[in-house]
VOGU-3710 file (C-alpha; in Angstrom, 3 decimals, decimal comma):
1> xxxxxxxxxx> 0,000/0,000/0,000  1,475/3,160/-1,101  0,338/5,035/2,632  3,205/2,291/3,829  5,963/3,627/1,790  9,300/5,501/3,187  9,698/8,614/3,379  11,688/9,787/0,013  10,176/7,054/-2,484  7,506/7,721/-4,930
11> xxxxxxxxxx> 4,812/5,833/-6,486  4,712/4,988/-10,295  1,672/2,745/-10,521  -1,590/4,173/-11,388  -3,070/1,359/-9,324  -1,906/2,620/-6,228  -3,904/5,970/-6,027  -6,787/3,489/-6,020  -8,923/3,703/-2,336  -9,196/0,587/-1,023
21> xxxxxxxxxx> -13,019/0,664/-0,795  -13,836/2,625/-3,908  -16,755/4,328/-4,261  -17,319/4,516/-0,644  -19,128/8,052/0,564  -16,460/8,608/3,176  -13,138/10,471/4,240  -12,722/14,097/4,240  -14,893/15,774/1,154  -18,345/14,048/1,922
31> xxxxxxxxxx> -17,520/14,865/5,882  -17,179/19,104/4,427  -20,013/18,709/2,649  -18,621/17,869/-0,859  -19,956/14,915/-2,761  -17,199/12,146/-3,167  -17,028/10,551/-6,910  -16,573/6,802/-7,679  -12,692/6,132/-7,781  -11,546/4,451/-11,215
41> xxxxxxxxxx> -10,166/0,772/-10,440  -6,944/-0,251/-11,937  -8,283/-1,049/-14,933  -10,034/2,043/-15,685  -6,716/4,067/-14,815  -5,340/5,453/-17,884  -2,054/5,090/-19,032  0,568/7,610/-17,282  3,341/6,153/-19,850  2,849/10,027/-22,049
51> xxxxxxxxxx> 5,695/11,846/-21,363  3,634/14,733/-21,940  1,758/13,575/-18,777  3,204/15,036/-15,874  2,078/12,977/-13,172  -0,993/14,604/-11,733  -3,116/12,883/-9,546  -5,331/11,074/-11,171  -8,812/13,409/-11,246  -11,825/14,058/-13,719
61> xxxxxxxxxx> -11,136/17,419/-14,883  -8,498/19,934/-13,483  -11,243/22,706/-13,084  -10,611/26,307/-12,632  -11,884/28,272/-9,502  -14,841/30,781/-10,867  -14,858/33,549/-12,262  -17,616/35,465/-10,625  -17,928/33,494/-6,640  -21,186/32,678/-6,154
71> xxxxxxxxxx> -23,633/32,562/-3,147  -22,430/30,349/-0,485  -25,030/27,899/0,146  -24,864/27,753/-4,001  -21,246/26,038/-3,780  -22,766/22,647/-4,112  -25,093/23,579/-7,010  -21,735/25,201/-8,632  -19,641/24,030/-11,751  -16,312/25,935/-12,350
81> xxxxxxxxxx> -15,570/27,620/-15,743  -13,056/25,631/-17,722  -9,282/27,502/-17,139  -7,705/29,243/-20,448  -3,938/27,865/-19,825  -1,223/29,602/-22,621  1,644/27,625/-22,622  4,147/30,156/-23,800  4,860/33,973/-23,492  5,906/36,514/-26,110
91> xxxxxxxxxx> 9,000/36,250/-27,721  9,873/39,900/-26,512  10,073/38,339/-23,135  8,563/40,719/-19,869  9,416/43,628/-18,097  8,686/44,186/-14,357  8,195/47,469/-13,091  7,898/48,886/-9,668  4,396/50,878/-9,842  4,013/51,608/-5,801
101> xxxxxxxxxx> 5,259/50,905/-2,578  3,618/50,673/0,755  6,034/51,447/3,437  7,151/54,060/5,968  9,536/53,315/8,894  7,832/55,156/10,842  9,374/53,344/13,846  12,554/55,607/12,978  12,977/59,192/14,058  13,942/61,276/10,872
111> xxxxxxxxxx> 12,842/59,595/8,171  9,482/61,907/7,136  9,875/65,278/5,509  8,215/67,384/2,868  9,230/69,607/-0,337  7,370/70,992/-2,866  4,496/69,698/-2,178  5,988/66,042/-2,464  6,479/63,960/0,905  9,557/62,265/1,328
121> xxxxxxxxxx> 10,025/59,353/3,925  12,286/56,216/3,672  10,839/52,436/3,451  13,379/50,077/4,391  16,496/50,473/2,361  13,966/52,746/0,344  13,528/56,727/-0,221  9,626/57,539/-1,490  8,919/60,660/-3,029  5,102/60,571/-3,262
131> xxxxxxxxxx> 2,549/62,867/-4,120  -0,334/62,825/-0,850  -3,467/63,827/-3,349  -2,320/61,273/-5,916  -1,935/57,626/-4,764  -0,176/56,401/-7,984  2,271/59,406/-8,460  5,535/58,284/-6,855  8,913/58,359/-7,410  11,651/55,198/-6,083
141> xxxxxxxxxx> 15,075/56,116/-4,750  16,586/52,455/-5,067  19,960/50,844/-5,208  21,776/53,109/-2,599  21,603/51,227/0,645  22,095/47,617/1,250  20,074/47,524/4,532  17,634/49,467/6,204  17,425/53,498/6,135  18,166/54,827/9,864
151> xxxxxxxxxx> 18,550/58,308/9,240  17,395/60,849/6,946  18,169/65,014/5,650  16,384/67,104/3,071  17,954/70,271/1,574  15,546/72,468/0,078  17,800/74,916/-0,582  19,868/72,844/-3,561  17,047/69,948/-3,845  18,610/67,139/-2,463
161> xxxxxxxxxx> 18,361/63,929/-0,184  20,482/62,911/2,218  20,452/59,117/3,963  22,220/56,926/6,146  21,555/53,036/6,675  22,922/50,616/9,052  25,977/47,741/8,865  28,960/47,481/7,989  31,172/50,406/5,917  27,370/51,926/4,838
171> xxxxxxxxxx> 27,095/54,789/2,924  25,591/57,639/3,139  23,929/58,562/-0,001  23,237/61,962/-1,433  20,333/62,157/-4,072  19,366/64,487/-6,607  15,539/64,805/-6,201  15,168/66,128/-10,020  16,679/63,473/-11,235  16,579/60,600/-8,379
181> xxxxxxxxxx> 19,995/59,189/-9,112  22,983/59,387/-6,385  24,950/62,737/-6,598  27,353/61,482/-3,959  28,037/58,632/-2,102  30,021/59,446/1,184  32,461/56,315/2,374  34,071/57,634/5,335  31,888/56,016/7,697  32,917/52,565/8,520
191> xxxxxxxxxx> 29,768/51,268/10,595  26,226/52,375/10,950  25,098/55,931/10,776  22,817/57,513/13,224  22,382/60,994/11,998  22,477/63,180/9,516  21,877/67,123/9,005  21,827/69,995/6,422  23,139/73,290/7,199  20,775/75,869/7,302
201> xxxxxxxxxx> 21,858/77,657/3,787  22,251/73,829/2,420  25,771/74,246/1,759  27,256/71,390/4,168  26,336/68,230/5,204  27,283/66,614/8,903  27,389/63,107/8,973  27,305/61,538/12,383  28,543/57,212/13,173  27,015/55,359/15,671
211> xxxxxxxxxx> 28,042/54,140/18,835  30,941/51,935/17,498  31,874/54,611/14,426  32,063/57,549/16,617  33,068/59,459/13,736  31,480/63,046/12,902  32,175/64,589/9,140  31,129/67,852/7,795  31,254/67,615/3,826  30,414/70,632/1,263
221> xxxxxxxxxx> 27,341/69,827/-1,189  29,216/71,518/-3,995  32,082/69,542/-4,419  31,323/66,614/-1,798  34,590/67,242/-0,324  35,557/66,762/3,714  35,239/70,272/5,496  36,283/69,221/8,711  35,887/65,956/10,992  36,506/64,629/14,213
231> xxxxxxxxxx> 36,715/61,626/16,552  34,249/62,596/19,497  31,357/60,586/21,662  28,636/58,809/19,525  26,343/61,464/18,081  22,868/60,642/19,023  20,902/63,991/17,123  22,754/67,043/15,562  20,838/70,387/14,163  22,429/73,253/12,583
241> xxxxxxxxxx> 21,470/76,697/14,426  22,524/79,412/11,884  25,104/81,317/12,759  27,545/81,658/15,493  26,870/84,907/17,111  29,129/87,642/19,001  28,942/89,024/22,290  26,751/91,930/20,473  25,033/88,799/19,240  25,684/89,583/15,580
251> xxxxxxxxxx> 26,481/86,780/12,949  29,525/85,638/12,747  31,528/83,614/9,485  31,193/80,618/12,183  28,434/77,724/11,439  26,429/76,295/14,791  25,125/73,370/15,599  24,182/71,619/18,523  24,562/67,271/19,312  23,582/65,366/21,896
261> xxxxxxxxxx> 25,794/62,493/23,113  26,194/59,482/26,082  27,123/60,791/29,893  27,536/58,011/31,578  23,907/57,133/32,702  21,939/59,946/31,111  23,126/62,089/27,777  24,798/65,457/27,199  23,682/68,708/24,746  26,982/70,171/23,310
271> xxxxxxxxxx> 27,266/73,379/21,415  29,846/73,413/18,243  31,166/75,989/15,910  32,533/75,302/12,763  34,883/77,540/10,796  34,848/76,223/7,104  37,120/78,150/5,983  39,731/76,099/8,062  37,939/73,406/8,801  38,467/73,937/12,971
281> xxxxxxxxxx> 35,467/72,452/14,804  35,378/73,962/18,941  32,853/72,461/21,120  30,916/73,423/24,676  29,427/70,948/26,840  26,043/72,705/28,197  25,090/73,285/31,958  22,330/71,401/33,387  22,998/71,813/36,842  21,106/69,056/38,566
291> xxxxxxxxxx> 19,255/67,619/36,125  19,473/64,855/34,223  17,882/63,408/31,445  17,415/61,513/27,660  16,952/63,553/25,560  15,082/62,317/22,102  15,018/65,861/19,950  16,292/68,644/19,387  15,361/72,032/17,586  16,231/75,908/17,633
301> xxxxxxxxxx> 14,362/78,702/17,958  14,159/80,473/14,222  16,565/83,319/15,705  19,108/80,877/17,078  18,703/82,168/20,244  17,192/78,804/22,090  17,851/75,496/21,938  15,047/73,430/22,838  15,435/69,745/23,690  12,770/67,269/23,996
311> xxxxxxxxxx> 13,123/64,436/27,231  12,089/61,267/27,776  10,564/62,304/31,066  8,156/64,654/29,303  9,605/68,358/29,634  10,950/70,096/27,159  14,853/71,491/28,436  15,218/74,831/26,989  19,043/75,841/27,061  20,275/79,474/26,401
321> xxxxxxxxxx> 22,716/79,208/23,470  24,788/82,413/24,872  25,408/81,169/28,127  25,052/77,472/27,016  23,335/76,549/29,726  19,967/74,919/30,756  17,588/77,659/31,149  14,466/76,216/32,286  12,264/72,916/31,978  8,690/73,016/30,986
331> xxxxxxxxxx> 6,638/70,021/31,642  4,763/68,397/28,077  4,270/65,245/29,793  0,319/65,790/30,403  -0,109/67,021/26,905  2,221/64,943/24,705  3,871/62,266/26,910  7,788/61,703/25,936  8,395/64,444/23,733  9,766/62,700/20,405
341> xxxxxxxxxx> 9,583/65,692/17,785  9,940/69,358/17,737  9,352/72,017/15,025  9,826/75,249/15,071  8,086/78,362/13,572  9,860/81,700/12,507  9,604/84,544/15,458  8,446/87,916/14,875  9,297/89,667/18,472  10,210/93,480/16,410
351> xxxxxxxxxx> 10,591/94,341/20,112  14,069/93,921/22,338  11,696/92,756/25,181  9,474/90,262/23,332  9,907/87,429/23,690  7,452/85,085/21,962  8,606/81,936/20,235  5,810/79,651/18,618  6,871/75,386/18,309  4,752/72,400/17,434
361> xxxxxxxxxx> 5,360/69,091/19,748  4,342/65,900/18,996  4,835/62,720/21,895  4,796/58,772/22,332  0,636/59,395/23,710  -0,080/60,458/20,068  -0,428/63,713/21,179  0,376/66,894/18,789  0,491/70,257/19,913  1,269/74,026/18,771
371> xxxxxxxxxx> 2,550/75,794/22,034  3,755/79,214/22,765  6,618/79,663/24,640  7,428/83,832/25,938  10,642/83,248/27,412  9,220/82,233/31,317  6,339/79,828/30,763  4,831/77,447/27,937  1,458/77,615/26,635  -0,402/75,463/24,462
381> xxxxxxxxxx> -2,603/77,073/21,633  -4,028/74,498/19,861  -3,660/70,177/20,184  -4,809/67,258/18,657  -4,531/63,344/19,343  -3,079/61,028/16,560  -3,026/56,952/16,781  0,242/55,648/17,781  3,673/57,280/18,845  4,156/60,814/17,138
391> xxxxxxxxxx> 7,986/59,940/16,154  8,300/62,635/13,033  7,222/65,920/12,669  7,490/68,690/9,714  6,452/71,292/8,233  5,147/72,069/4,483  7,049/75,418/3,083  4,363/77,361/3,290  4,109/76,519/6,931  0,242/76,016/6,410
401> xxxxxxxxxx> 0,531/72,677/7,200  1,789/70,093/9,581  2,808/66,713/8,179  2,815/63,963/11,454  4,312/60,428/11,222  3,380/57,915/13,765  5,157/54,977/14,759  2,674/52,484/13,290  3,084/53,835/9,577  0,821/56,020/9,474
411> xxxxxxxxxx> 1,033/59,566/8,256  -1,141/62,241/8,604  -1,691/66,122/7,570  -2,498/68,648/9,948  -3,763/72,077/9,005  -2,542/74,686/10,573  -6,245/76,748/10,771  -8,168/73,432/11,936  -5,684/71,552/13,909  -7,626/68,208/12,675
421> xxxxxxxxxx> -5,605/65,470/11,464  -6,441/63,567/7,990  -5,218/60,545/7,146  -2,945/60,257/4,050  -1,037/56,961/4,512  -0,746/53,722/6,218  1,620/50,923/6,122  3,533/48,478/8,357  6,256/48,724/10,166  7,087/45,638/11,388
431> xxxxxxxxxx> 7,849/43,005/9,366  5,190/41,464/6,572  4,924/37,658/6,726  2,194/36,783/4,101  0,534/38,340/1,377  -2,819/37,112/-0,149  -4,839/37,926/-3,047  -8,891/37,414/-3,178  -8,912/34,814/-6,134  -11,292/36,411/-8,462
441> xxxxxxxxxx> -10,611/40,129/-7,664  -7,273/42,167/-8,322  -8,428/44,771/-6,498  -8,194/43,549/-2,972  -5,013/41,581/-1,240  -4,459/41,560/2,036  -0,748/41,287/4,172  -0,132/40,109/7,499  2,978/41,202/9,841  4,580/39,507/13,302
451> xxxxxxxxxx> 3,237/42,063/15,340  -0,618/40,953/14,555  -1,213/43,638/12,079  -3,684/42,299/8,972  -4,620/44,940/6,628  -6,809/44,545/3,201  -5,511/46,960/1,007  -7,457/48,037/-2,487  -5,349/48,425/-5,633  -6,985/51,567/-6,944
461> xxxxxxxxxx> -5,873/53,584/-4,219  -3,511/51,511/-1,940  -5,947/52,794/1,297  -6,530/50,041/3,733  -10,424/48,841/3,507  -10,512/46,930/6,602  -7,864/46,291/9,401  -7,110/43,772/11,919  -5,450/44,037/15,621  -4,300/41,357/17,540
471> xxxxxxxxxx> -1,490/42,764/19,237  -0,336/40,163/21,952  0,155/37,232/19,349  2,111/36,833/15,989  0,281/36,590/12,929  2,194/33,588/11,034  -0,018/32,845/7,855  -3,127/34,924/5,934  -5,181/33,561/2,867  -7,773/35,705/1,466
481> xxxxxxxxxx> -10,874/34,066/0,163  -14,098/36,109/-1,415  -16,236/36,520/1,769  -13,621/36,412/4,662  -9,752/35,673/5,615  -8,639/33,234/7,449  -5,526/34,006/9,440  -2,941/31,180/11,305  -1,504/32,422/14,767  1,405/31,370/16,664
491> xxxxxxxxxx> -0,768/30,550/19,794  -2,365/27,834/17,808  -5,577/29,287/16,779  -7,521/29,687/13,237  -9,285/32,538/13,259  -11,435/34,263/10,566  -12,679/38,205/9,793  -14,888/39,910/7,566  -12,923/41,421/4,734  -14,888/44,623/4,925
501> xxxxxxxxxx> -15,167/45,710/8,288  -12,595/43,541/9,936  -15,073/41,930/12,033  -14,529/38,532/13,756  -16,344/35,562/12,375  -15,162/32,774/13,643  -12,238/31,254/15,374  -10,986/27,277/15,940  -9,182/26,904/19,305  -6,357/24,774/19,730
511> xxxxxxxxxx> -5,878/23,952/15,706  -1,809/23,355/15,927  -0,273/22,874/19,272  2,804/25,594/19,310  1,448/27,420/16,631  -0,342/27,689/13,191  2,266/27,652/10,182  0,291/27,842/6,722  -3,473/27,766/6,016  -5,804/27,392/2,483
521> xxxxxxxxxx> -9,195/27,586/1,824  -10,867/25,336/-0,720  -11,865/26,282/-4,069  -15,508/26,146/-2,968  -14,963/27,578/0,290  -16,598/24,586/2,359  -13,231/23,793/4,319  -10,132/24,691/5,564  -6,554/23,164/5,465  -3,704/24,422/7,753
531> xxxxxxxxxx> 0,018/22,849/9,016  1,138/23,307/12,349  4,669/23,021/13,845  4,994/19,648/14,584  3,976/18,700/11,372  1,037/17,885/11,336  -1,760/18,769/8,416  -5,199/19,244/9,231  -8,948/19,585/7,571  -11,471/21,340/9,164
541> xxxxxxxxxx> -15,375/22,223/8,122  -15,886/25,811/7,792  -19,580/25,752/8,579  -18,992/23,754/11,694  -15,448/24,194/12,491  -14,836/20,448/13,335  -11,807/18,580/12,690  -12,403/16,483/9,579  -8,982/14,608/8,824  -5,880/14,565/10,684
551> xxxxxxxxxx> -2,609/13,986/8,471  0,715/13,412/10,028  3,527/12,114/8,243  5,962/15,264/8,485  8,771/15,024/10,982  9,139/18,483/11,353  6,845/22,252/10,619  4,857/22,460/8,100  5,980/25,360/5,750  2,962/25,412/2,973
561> xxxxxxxxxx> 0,171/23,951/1,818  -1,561/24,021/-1,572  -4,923/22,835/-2,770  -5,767/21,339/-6,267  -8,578/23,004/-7,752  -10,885/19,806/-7,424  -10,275/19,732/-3,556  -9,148/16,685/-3,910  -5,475/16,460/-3,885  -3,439/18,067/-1,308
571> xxxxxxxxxx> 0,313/19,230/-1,635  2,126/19,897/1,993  6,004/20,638/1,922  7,631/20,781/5,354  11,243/21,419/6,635  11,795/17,682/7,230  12,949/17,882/3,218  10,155/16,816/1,631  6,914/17,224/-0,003  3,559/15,391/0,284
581> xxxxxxxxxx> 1,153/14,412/-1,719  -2,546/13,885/0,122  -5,672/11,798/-0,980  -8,066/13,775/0,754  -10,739/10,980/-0,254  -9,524/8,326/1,265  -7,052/10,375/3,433  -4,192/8,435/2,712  -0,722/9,972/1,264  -0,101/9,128/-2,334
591> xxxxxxxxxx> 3,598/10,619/-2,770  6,241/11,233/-1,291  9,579/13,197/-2,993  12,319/14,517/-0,813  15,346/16,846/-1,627  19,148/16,056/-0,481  19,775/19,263/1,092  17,545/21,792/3,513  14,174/22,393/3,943  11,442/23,243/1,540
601> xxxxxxxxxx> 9,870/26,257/2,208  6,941/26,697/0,278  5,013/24,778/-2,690  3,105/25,697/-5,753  1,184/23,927/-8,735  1,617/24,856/-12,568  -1,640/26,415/-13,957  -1,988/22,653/-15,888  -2,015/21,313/-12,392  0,557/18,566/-14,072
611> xxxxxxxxxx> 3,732/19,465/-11,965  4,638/21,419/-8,595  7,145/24,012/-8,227  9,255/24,211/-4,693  11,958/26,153/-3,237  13,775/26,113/0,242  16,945/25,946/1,973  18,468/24,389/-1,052  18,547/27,455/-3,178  17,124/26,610/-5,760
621> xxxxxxxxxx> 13,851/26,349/-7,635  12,393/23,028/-8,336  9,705/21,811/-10,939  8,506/17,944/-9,818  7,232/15,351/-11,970  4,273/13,702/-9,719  5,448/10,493/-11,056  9,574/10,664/-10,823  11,953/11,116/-7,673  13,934/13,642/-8,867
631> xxxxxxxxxx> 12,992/17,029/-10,277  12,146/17,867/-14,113  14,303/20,661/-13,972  16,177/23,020/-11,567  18,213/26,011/-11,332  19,668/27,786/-8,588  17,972/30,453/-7,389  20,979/32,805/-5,836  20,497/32,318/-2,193  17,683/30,429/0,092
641> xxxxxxxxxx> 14,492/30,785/-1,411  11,126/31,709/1,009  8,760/31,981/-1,366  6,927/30,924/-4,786  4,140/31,617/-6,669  2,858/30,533/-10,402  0,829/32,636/-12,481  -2,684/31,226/-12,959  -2,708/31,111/-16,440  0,750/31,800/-17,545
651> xxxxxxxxxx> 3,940/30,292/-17,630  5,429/32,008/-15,135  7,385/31,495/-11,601  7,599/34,243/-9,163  10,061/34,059/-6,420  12,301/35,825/-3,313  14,481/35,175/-0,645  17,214/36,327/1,143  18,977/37,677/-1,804  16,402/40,464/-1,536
661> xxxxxxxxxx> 15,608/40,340/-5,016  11,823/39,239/-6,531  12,200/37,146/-9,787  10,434/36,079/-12,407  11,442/32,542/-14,248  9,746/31,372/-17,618  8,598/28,029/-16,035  8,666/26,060/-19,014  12,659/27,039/-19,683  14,294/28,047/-16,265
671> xxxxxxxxxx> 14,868/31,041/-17,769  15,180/33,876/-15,698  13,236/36,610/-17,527  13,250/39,720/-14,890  14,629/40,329/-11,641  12,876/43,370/-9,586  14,752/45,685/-6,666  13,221/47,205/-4,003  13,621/45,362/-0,408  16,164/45,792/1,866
681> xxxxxxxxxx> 15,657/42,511/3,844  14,377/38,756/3,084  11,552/38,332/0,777  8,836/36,445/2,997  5,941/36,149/0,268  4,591/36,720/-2,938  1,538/37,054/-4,919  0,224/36,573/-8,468  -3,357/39,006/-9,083  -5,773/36,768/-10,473
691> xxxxxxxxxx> -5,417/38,946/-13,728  -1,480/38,311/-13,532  -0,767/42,115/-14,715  0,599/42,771/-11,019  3,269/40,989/-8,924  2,984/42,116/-4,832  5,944/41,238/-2,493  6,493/41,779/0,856  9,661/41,387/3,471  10,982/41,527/6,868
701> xxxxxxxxxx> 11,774/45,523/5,817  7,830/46,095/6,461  7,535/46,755/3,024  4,667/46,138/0,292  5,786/46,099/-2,876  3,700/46,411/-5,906  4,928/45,468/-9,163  3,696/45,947/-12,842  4,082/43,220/-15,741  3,969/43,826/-19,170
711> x> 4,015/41,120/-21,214
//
């Protein structure tokens, strides 16, 4: 019996697929409420000898899902349109083009700004120039960073872009915004950066390392030369203040700018002047007295006559840049919470005695504000209350407008005459595990991160349409169907939500011990499939939510599933090396192929539904012949693979890994048709739209990328 076989053999006889007791109404379609069809005896198998045969299981009709879903107590009544399959692809071959990207590490301080009406904010390894009132208007700073983005500049005065990423010997890239391509790339720094400024008049550039670097560089934007640079304690923030001024307190040929660095248990504000001309950098630790605290920003006052510094206790330390010392605290905490951002507006005090300096605040409560601060006390004018931690804050050049970016990747706009906050963005920021399409509609897919996040996005305007939160557990799996998702968690439980609202339908408790790895819904929507961790594969009814079959062959977690279009036949592939092939009729296994080296992480049939497509820790991508122990054809793939995905109609392979890179393979050749660029970590998924003009990946960067195909 074939259900008796070893692990890493594979059956050839027709014979063998044959159920004991054929004909029997039993095993796990007639228990979901699908009708189960009289198996063909040996004699009535036909011949698998055609090597055009590739080794399907044996089945009536490979039948196409539909293409309009209908009602669901219609499923049974239901008979699938026949599938169009095309065989081969133009001769010209296919492009793949980047058409949007969902993203904003919002997480990050300094990575949100504005200019010319065009926001600017960093995505992973990533710099987005987008256009808020147009959705599909967006321009892609790629290529410049190997790893993620942790600090960002923008100088409006020559139109550039300044950022920083982590690792080893990174870069810090300067961009041209008129052009997006690099204008310099600055390789002083030999580990990660953690800050980066523009001078006020945009003609230098200071560069700060991070805590191992401990470098600080001031370069000039015209010829992206060295001004001046020192060895000093890590640079935490830096901000240029103007001018150094006198004792008369008139400009000087001196640049300022203030940093704040380690102290031992808290952190100190320093004050620096820079002479360009000879490249001398002098610096002044400033007075706090007693106090002590973290500070997390920093800003001056538009005359350059106050520093103010934002604390993780919640006051804002206000430091007179004369006497470089701390002048006073005022206390945010009640308003804001930790105080995480700071802009300031220009100061009109025509009077000697005036003092009146105006400064929006935004803190880790959510909380924005627009205070007024006259030299002795702070007031606050006007406030509002955003959701998540206010990390970014800046203003449009008009200064009409406030643009607000929250920890949760969100941004928001903020008039300055209404004070109420619009939504113009949302994203993730932690990173995406799964990404799902609904099968008969390109315009919804939904993604999935570790922090519990699920989000259904539409394609016309890449706004979320319904959102999920379930922050105490990991979200490990998501499948999108036409009337709900179903989503696997790492605490063991199934659950399922409306795809409009978001609302909680239904949940199965206790699926997988130690957590839910992959799930699938059938073709008619009747059942459920998911693999847990220790391997196991298991059925379960969607009207009822009972267990209907129990698989267990796997030695180790289940990595992916994949259905047949009959509902027949299941496909599981699992890090023990191999890949499994299920009767669900009789719920026995049929096949079983294994690989030499690693685990396979994820499986995928050809549109014929002739021949399955895996990739894993092997690194390479695999086509299998149902009926043969070793793959039709294979080809590495540049790295481990995580993810595949064939095109429903065309010939086409779709897959990422750790290399970073999405490609594209010609499945009938191996041939490596287009590669795509864009994350700036491991490629965790990927997803075919049902009308294949549109490729959407997503990675441990928090990214969503959305990709074009022409044909």
């Amino acid at each position: 019996n074939s259900s008796n076989n070893k692990r890493g053999s594979t059956d050839y006889q027709a014979s063998n697929y044959q159920s004991p007791n054929s004909g029997r109404r039993s095993g796990v379609l007639s228990r979901a409420g699908v009708s189960a069809v009289v198996r063909p005896s040996s004699s009535q198998t036909k011949d698998y000898g055609d090597p055009t045969n590739h080794g399907s299981p044996p089945m009536n009709a490979y039948s196409a899902k539909p293409n309009v879903a209908p009602a669901y107590e219609d499923q049974a009544k239901y008979k699938p349109a026949p599938m169009k399959v095309s065989n081969t692809l133009n001769s010209k071959g296919i492009a793949l083009e980047l058409d949007h990207a969902i993203g904003y590490s919002g997480h990050i301080p300094h990575t949100l700004f504005t200019h010319k009406n065009k926001i600017i904010m960093a995505s992973g390894g990533n710099v987005i120039i987008a256009d808020p009132t147009k959705s599909h208007d967006q321009k892609f700073l790629t290529g410049g960073h190997e790893n993620t983005i942790t600090t960002m500049a923008v100088n409006r005065k020559a139109d550039q872009i300044a950022s920083g990423g982590e690792g080893q010997a990174p870069d810090v890239i300067v961009w041209d915004i008129k052009t997006a391509k690099i204008q310099y790339r600055l390789q002083e720094h030999e580990h990660g950066i953690s800050t980066l400024a523009f001078s006020d008049d945009g003609r230098f550039l200071a560069t700060c390392g991070n805590a191992m670097d401990k470098k600080l560089f001031v370069w000039d934007m015209q010829t992206g030369m060295i001004v001046a640079s020192t060895m000093f304690d890590p640079v935490l923030m830096l901000v240029w203040g103007g001018r150094v001024r006198d004792k008369k307190r008139r400009p000087t040929n001196r640049f300022l700018f203030a940093t704040v660095s380690p102290s031992g248990k808290a952190q100190k504000v320093s004050l620096w002047a820079l002479d360009p001309a000879t490249g001398k950098l002098e610096s002044v630790a400033c007075s706090c007295g007693l106090h002590v605290r973290n500070f997390t920003s920093l800003a001056f006052s538009d005359d350059g006559e106050w520093l103010y510094a934002g604390t993780t206790s919640g006051d804002i330390a206000i430091f007179q840049v004369k006497r470089s010392v701390l002048f006073t605290l005022v206390n945010m905490g009640s308003v804001v919470g930790v105080v995480n951002s700071i802009v300031t507006l220009p100061s009109d005090n025509t009077k000697s005695w005036e003092q009146k300096y105006e400064l929006y605040v935004g803190g880790a409560t959510g909380g924005v504000a627009r205070v007024l601060y006259d030299g002795k006390s702070i007031r606050t004018l006007k406030k509002t209350r955003l959701n998540g931690n206010v990390t970014n804050l800046c203003l449009n050049e008009d200064m009409t407008e406030l643009v607000a970016g929250t920890s949760n990747g969100s941004v928001f706009k903020i008039p300055d005459d209404t004070f109420k906050a619009t939504v113009l963005s949302e994203s993730h920021c932690a990173p995406v595990s799964s990404v799902s399409f609904s099968p008969e509609s390109s315009e919804k897919f939904c993604t999935a991160t570790q922090t519990g996040e699920i989000y259904v996005w539409n394609t016309n305007n890449y706004r979320v349409t319904a959102r999920v939160c379930e922050p105490h557990i990991k979200v490990t799996c998501v499948v999108l169907s036409d009337y709900f998702m179903v989503v696997g968690f790492n605490d063991g439980v199934i659950r399922a939500y409306d795809i409009d609202s978001g609302e909680k339908l239904w949940k199965i408790a206790s699926a997988h011990k130690d957590g839910v790895t992959t799930v699938q819904v059938s073709a008619n929507q009747k059942f459920v499939v998911s693999g847990g961790i220790r391997g196991e594969v298991r059925v379960w009814d969607v009207r009822t939510r009972a267990l209907v079959c129990h698989l267990k062959e796997h030695s180790s977690r289940v990595n992916a599933i994949c259905l047949y279009d009959s509902n027949k036949y299941l496909l599981s592939c699992s890090r023990d090396k191999s890949f499994l092939c299920w009767d669900l009729m009789s719920e026995k296994r049929l096949t079983a192929h294994s690989q030499p080296m690693g685990g396979i992480n994820d499986i995928a049939l050809t549109p014929d539904q002739k021949r399955v497509v895996t990739v894993g820790q092997e690194r390479s991508v695999s086509v299998w012949n149902l009926r043969n122990p070793r793959p039709l054809m294979q080809w590495n793939h540049g790295g481990e693979a995580k993810c595949v995905a064939v095109a429903k109609t065309l010939p086409l392979i779709a897959s990422g890994g750790i290399s970073r890179m999405l490609m594209v393979w010609d499945l009938n050749t191996g041939k490596c048709l287009a590669k795509g660029t864009g994350h700036s970590a491991t490629i965790t998924s990927v997803a075919f739209s049902p009308d294949e003009k549109q490729l959407v990946s997503v990675g441990e960067d928090g990214s969503i990328l959305v990709w074009n195909l022409f044909l």
